[in-house]
Biopython code that builds the backbone (N, CA, C, O; Angstrom):
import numpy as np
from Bio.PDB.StructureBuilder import StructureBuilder

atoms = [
    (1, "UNK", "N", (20.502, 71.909, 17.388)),
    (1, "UNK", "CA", (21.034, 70.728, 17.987)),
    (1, "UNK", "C", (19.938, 69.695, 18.208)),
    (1, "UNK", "O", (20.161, 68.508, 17.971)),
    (2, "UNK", "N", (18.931, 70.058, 18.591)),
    (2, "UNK", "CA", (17.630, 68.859, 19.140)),
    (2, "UNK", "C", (17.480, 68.807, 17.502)),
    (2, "UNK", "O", (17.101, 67.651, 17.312)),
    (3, "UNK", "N", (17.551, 69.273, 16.572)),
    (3, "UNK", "CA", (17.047, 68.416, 15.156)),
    (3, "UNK", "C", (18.012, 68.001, 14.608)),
    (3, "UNK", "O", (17.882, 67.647, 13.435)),
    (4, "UNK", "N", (19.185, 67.906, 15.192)),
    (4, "UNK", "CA", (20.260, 66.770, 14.381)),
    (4, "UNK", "C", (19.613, 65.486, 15.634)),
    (4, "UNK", "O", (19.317, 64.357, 15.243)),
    (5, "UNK", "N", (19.478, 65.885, 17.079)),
    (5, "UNK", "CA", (19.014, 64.576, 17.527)),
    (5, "UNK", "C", (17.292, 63.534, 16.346)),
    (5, "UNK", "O", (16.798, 62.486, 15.932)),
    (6, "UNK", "N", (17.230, 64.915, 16.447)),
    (6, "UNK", "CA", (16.003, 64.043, 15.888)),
    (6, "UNK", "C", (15.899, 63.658, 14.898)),
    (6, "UNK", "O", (15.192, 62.650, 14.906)),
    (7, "UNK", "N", (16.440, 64.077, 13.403)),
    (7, "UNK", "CA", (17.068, 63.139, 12.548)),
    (7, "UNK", "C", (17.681, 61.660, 12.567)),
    (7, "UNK", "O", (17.468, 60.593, 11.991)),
    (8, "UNK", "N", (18.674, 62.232, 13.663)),
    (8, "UNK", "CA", (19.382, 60.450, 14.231)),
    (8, "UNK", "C", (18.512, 59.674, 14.705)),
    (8, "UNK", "O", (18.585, 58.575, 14.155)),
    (9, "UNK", "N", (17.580, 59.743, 15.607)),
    (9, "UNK", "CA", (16.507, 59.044, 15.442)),
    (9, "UNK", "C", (15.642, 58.519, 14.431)),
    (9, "UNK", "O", (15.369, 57.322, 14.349)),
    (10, "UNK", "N", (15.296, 59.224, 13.818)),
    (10, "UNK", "CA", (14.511, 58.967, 12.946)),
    (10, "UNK", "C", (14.859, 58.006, 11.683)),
    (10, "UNK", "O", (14.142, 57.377, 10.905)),
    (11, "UNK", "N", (16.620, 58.198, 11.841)),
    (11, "UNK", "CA", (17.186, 57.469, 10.404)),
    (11, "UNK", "C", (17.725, 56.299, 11.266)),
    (11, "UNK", "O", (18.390, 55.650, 10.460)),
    (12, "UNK", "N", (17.799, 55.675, 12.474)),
    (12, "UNK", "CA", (17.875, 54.846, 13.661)),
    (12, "UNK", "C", (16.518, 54.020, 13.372)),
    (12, "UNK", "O", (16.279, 52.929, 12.856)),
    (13, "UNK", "N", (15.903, 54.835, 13.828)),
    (13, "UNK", "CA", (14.354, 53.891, 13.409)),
    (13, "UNK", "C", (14.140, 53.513, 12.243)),
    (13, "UNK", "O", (13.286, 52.627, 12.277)),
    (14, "UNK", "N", (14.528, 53.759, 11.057)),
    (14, "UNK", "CA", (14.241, 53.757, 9.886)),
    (14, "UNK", "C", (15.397, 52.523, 9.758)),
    (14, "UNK", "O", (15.134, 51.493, 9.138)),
    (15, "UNK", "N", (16.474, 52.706, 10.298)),
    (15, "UNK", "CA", (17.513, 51.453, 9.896)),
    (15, "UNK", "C", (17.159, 50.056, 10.753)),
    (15, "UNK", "O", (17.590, 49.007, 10.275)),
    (16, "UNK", "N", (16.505, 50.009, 11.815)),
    (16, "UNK", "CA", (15.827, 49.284, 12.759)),
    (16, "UNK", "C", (14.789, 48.922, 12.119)),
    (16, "UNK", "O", (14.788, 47.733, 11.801)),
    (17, "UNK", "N", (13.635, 49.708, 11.726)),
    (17, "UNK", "CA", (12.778, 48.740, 10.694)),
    (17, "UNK", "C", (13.161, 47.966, 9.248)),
    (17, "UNK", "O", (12.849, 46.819, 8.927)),
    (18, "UNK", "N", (13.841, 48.832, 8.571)),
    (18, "UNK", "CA", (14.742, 47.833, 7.674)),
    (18, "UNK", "C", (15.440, 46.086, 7.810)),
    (18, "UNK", "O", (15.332, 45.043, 7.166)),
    (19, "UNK", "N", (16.174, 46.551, 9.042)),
    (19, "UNK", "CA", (16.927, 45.434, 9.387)),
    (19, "UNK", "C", (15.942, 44.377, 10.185)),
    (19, "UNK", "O", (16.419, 43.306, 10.562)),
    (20, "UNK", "N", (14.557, 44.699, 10.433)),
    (20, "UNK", "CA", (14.154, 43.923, 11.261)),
    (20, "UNK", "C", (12.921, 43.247, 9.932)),
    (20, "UNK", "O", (12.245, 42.219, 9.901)),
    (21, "UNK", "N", (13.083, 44.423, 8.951)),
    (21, "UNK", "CA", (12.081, 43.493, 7.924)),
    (21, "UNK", "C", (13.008, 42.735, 6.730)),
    (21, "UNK", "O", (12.504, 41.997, 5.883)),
    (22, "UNK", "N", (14.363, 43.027, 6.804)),
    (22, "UNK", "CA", (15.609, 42.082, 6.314)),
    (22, "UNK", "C", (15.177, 40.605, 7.140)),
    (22, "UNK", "O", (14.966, 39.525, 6.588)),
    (23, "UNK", "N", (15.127, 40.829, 8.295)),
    (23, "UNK", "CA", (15.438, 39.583, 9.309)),
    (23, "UNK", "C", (14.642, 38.656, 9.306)),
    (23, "UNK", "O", (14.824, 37.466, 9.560)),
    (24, "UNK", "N", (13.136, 39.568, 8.819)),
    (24, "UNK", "CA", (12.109, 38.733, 8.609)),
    (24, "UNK", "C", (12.064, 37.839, 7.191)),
    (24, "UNK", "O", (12.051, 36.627, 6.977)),
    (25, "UNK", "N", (12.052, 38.764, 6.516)),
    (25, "UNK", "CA", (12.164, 38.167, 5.015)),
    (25, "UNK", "C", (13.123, 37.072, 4.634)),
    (25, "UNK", "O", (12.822, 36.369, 3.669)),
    (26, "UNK", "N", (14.448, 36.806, 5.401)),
    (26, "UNK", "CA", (15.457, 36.016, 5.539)),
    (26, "UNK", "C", (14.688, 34.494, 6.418)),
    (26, "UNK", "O", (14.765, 33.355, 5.958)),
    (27, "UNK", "N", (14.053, 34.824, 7.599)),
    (27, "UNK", "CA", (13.278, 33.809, 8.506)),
    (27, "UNK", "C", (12.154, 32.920, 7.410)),
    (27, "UNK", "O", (11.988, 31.707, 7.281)),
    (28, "UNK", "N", (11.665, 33.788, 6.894)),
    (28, "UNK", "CA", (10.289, 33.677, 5.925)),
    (28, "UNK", "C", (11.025, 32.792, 4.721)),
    (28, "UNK", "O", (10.575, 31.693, 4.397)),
    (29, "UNK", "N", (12.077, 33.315, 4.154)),
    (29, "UNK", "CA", (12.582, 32.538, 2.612)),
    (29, "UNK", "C", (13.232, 31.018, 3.523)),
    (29, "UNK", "O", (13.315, 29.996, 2.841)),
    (30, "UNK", "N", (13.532, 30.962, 4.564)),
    (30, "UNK", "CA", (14.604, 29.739, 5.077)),
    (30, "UNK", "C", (13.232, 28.796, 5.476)),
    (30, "UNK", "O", (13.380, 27.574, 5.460)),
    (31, "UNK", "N", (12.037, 29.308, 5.795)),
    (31, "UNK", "CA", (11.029, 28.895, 6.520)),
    (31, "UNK", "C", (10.466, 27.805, 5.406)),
    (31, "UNK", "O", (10.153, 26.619, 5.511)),
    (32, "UNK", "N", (10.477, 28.664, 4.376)),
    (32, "UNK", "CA", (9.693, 27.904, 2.911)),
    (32, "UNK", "C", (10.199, 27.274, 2.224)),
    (32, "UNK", "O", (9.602, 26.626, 1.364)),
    (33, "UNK", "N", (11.946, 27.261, 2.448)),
    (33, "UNK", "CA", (12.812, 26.484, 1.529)),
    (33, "UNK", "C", (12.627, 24.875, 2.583)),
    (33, "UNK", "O", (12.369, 23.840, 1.968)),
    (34, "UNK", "N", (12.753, 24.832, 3.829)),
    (34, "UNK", "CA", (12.673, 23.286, 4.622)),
    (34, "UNK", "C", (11.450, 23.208, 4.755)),
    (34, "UNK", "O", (11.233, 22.349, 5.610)),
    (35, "UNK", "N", (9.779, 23.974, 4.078)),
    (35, "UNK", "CA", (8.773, 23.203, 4.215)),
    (35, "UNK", "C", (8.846, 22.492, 3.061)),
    (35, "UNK", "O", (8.342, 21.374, 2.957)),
    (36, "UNK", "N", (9.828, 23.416, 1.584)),
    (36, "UNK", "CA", (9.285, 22.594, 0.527)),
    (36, "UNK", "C", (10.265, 21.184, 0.764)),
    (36, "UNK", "O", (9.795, 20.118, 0.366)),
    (37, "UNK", "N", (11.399, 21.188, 1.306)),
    (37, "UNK", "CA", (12.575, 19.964, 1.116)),
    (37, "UNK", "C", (11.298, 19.170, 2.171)),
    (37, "UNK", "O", (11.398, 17.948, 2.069)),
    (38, "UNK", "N", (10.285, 19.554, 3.025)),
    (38, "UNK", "CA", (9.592, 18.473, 3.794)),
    (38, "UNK", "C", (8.642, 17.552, 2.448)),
    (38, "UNK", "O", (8.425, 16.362, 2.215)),
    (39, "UNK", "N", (8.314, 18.707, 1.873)),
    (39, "UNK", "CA", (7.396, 18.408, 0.515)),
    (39, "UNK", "C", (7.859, 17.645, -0.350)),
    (39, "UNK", "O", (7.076, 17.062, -1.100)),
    (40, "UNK", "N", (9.286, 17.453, -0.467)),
    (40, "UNK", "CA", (9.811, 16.909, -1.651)),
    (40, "UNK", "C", (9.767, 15.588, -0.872)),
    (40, "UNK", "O", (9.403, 14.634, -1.561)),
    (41, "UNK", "N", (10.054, 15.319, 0.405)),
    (41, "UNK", "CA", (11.200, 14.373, 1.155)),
    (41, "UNK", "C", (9.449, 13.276, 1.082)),
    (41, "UNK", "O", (9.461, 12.146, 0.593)),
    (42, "UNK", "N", (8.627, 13.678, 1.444)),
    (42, "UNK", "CA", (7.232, 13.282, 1.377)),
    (42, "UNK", "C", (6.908, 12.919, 0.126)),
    (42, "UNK", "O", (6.222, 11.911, -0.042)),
    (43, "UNK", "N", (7.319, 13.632, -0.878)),
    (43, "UNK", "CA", (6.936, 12.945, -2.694)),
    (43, "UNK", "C", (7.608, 12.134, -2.610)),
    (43, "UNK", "O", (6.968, 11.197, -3.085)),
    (44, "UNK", "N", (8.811, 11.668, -2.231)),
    (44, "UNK", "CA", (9.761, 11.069, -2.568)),
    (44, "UNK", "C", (9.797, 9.430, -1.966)),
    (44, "UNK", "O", (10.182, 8.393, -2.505)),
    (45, "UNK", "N", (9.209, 9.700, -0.590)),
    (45, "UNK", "CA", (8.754, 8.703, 0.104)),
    (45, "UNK", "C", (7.592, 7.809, -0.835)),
    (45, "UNK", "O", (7.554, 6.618, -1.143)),
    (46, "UNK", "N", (6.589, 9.071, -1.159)),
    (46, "UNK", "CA", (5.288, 8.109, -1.966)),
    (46, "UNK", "C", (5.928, 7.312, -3.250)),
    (46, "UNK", "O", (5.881, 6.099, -3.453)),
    (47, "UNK", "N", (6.354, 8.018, -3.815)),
    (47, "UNK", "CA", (6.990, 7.276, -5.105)),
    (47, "UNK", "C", (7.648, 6.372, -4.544)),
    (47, "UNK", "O", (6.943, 5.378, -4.719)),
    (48, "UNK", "N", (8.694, 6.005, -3.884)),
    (48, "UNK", "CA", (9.262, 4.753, -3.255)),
    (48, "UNK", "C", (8.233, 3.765, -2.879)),
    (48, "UNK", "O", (8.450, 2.602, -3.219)),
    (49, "UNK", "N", (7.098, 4.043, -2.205)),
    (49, "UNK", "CA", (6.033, 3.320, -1.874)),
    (49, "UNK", "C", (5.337, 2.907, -2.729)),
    (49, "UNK", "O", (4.693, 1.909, -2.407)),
    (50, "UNK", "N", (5.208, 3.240, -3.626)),
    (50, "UNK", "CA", (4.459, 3.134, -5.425)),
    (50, "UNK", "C", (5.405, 2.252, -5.571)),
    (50, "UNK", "O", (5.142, 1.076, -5.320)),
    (51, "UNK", "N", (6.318, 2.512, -5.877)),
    (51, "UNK", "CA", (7.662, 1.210, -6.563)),
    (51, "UNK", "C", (7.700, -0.365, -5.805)),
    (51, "UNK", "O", (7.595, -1.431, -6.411)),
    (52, "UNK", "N", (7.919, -0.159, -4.001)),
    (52, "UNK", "CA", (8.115, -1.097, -3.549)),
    (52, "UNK", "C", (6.677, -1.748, -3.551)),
    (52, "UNK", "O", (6.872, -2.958, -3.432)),
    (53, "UNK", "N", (5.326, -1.502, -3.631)),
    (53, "UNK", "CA", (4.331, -1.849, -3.524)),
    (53, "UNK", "C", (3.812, -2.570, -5.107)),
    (53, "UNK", "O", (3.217, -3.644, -5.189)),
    (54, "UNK", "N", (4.069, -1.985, -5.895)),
    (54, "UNK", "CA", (4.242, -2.754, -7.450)),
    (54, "UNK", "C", (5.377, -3.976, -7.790)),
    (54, "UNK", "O", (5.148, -4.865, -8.611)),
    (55, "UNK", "N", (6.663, -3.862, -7.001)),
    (55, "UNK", "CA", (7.144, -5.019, -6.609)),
    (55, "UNK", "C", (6.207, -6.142, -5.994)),
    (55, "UNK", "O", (5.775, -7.181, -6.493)),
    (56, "UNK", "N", (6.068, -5.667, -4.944)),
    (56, "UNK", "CA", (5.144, -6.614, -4.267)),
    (56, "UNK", "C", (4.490, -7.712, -4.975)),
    (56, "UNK", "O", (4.609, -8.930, -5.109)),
    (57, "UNK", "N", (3.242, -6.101, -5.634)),
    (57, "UNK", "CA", (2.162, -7.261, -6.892)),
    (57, "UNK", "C", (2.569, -8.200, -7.657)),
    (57, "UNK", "O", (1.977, -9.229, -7.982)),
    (58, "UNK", "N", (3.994, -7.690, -8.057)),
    (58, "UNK", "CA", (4.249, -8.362, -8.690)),
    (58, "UNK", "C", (5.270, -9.856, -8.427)),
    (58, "UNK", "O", (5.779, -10.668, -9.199)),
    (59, "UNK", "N", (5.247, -9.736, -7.254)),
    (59, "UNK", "CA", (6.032, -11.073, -6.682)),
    (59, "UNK", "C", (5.035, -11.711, -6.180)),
    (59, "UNK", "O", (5.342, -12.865, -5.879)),
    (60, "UNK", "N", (3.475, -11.309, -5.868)),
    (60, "UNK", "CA", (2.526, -12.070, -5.148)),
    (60, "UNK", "C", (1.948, -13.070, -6.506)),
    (60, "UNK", "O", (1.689, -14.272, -6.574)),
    (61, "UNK", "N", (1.869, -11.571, -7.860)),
    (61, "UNK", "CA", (1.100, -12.829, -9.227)),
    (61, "UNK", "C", (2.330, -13.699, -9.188)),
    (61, "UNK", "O", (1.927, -14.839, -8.956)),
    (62, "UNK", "N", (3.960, -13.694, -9.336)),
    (62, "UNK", "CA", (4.766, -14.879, -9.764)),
    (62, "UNK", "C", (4.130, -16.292, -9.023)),
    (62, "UNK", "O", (3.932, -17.414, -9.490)),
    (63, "UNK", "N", (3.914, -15.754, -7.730)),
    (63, "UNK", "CA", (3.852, -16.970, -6.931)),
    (63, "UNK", "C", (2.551, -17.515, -7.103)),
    (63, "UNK", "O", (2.336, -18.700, -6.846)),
    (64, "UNK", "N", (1.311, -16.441, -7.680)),
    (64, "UNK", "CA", (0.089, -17.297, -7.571)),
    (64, "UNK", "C", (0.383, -18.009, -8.784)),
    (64, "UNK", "O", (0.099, -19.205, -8.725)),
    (65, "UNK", "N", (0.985, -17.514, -10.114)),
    (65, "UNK", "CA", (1.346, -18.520, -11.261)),
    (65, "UNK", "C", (2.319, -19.905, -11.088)),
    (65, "UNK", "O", (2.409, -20.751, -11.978)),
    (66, "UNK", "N", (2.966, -19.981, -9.905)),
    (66, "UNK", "CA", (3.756, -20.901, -9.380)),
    (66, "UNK", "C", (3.273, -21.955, -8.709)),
    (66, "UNK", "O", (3.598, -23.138, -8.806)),
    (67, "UNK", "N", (2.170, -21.250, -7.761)),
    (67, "UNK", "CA", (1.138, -22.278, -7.177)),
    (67, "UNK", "C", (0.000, -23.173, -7.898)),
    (67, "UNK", "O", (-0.483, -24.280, -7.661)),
    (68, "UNK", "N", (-0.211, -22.168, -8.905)),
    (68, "UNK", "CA", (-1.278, -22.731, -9.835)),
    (68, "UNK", "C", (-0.725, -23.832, -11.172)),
    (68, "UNK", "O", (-1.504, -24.519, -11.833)),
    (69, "UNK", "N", (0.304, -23.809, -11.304)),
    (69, "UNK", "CA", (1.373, -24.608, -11.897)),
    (69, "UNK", "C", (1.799, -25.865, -11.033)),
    (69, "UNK", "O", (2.027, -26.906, -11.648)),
    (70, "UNK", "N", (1.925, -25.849, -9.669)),
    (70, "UNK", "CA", (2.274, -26.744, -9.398)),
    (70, "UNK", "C", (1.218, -27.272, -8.612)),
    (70, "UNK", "O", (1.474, -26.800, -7.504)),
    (71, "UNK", "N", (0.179, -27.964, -8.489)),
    (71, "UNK", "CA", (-1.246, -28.369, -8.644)),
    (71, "UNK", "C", (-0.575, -30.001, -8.013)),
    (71, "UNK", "O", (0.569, -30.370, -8.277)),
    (72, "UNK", "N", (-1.146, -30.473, -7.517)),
    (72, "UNK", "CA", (-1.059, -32.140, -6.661)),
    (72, "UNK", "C", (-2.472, -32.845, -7.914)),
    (72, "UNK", "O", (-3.697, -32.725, -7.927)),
    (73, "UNK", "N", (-1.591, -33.482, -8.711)),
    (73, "UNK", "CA", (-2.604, -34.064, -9.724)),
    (73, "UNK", "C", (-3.469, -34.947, -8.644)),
    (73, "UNK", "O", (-4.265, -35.368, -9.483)),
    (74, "UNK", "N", (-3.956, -35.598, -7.321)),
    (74, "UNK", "CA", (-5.200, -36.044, -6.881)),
    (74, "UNK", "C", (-5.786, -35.319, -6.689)),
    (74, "UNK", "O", (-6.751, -35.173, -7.440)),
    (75, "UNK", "N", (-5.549, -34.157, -5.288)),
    (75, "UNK", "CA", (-6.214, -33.420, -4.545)),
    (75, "UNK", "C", (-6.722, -31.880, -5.764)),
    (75, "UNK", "O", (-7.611, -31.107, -5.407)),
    (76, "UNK", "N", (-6.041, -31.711, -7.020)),
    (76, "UNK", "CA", (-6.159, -30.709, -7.096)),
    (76, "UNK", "C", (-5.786, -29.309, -6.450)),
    (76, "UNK", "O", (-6.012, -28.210, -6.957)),
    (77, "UNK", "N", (-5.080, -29.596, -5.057)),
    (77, "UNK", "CA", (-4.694, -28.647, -4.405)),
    (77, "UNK", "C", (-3.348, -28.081, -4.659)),
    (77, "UNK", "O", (-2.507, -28.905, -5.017)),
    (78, "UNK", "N", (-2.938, -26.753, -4.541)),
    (78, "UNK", "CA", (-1.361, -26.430, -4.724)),
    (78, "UNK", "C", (-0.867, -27.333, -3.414)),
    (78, "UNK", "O", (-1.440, -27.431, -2.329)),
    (79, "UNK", "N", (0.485, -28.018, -3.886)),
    (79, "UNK", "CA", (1.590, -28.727, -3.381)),
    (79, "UNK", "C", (2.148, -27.940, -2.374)),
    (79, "UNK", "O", (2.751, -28.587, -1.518)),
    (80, "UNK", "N", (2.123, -26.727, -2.228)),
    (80, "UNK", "CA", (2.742, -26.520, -0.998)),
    (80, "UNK", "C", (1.699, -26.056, 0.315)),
    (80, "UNK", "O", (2.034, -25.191, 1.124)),
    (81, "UNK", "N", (0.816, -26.547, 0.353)),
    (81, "UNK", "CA", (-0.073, -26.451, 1.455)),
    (81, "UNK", "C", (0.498, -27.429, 2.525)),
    (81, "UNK", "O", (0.292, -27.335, 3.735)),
    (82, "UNK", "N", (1.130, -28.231, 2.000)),
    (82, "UNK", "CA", (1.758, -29.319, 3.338)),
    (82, "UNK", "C", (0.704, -30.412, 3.369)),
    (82, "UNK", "O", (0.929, -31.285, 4.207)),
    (83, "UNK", "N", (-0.234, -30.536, 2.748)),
    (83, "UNK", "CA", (-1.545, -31.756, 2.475)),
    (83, "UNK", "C", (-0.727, -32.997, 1.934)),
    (83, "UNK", "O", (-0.188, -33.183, 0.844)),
    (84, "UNK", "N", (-0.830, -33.860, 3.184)),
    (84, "UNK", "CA", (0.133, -35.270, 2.813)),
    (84, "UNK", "C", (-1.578, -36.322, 2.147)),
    (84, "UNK", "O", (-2.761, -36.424, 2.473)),
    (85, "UNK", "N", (-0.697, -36.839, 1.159)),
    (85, "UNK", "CA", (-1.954, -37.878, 0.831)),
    (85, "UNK", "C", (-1.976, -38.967, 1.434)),
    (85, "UNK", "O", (-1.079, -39.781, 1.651)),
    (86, "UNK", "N", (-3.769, -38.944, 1.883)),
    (86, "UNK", "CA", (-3.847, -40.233, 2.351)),
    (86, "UNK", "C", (-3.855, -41.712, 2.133)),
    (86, "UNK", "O", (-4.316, -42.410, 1.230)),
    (87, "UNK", "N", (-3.110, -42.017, 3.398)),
    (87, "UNK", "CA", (-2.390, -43.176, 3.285)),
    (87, "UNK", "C", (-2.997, -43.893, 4.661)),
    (87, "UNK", "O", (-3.530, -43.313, 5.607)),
    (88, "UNK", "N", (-2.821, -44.976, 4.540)),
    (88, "UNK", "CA", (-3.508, -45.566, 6.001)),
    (88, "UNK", "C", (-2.145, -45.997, 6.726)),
    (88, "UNK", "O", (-1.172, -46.482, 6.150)),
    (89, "UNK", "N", (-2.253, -45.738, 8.057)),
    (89, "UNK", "CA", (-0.938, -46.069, 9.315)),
    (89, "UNK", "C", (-1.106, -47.334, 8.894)),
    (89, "UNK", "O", (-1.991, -48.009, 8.367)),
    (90, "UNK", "N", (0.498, -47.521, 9.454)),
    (90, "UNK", "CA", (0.740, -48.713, 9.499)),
    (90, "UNK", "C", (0.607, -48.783, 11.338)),
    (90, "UNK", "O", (0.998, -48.095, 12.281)),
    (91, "UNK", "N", (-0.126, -49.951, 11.158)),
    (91, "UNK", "CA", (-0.437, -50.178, 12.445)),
    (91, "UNK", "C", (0.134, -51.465, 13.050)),
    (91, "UNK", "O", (-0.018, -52.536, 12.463)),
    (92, "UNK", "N", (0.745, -51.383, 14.139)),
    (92, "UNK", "CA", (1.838, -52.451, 15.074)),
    (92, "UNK", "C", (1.177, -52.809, 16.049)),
    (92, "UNK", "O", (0.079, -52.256, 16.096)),
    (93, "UNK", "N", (1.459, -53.758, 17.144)),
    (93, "UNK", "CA", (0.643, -53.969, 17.879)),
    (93, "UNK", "C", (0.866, -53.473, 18.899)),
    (93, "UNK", "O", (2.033, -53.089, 18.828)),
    (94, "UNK", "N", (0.342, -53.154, 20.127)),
    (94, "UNK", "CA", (0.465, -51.906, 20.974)),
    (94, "UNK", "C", (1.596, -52.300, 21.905)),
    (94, "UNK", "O", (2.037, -53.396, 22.251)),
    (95, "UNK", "N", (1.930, -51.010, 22.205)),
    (95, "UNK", "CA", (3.162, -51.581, 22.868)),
    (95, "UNK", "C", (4.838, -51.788, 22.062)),
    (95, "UNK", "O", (5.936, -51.858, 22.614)),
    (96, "UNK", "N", (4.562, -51.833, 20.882)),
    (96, "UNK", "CA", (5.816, -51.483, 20.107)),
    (96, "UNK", "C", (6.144, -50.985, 18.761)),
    (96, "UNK", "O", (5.969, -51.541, 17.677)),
    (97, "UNK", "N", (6.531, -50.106, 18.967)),
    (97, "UNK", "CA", (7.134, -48.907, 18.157)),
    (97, "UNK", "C", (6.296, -49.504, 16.801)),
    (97, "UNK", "O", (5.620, -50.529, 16.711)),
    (98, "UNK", "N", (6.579, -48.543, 15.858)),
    (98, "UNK", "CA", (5.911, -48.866, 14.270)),
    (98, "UNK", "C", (7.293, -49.519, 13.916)),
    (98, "UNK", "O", (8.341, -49.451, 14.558)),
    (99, "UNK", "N", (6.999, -50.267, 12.558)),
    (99, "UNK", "CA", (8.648, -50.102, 11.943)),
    (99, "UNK", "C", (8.952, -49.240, 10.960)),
    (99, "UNK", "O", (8.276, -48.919, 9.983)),
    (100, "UNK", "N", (9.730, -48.986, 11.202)),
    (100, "UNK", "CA", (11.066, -47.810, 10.099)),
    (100, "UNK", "C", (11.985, -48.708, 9.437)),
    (100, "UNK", "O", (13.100, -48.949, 9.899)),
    (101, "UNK", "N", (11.622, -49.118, 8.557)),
    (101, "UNK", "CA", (12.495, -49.402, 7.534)),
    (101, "UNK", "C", (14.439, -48.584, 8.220)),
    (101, "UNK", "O", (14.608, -47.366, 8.276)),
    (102, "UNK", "N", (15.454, -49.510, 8.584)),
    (102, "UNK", "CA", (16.470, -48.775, 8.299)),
    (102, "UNK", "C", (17.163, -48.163, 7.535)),
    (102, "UNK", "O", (17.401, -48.986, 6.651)),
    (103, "UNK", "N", (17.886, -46.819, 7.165)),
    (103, "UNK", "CA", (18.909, -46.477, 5.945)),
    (103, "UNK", "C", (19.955, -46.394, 6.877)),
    (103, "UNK", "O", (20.141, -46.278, 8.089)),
    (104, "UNK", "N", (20.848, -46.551, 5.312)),
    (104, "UNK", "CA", (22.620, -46.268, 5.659)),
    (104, "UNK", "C", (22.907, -45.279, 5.930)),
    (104, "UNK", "O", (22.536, -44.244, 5.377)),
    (105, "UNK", "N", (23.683, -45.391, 6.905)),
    (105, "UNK", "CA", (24.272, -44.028, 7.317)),
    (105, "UNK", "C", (25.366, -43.512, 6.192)),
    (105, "UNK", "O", (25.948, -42.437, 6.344)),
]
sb = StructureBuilder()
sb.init_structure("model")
sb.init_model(0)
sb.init_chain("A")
sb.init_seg("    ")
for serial, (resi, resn, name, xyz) in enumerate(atoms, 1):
    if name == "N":
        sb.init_residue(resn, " ", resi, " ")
    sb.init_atom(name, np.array(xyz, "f"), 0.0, 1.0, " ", f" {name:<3s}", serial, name[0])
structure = sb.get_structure()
C-alpha cells in the first residue's frame, strides 16, 4: 500500500513538472512573439520616417528651385523675403495724414 502511495506521488510530481514546464514554454513562445511584433512595429515606424523625411527633402529642393527662380531682378534677392524696394515717403506736411489716392468701392 505505501508503494502505490508512492508511485502516485511520484507520477503527481512528474505531471506537476511537466505542466509547469508546458506553462513555461507557452509564457516564453507568447513572450517572443510581442517582443518581435515590438520589433516589427519599430521597423515599421523607421521606414515611415525614411519616407516622410525624403518627402521633406524633397519639398525643401522644390522650394529652393522656386526661390531661386523667382529672384527680384534689382535686389537679386528671392521675392518672397517681403524686401519692399526702395522708394522715398511721400512726405506731407505735419499734421496731416499722407495722401491715398482714392479707389472705387
Amino acid at each position: 500500500m505505501a508503494s502505490a502511495y508512492g508511485w502516485a506521488g511520484v507520477t503527481l510530481g512528474v505531471l506537476l513538472i511537466l505542466g509547469t514546464l508546458v506553462a513555461s514554454l507557452r509564457w516564453m513562445l507568447k513572450r517572443g512573439e510581442d517582443r518581435q511584433a515590438y520589433l516589427d512595429e519599430i521597423e515599421r515606424l523607421k521606414r515611415e520616417r525614411a519616407e516622410v523625411e525624403a518627402k521633406l527633402r524633397a519639398a525643401i529642393a522644390a522650394l529652393e528651385v522656386v526661390r531661386a527662380t523667382s529672384r527680384d531682378s534689382a535686389s537679386g534677392l528671392p521675392s518672397d523675403l517681403g524686401v519692399q524696394s526702395r522708394q522715398k515717403p511721400v512726405r506731407g506736411t505735419l499734421g496731416q495724414p499722407p495722401h491715398r489716392p482714392e479707389t472705387p468701392a
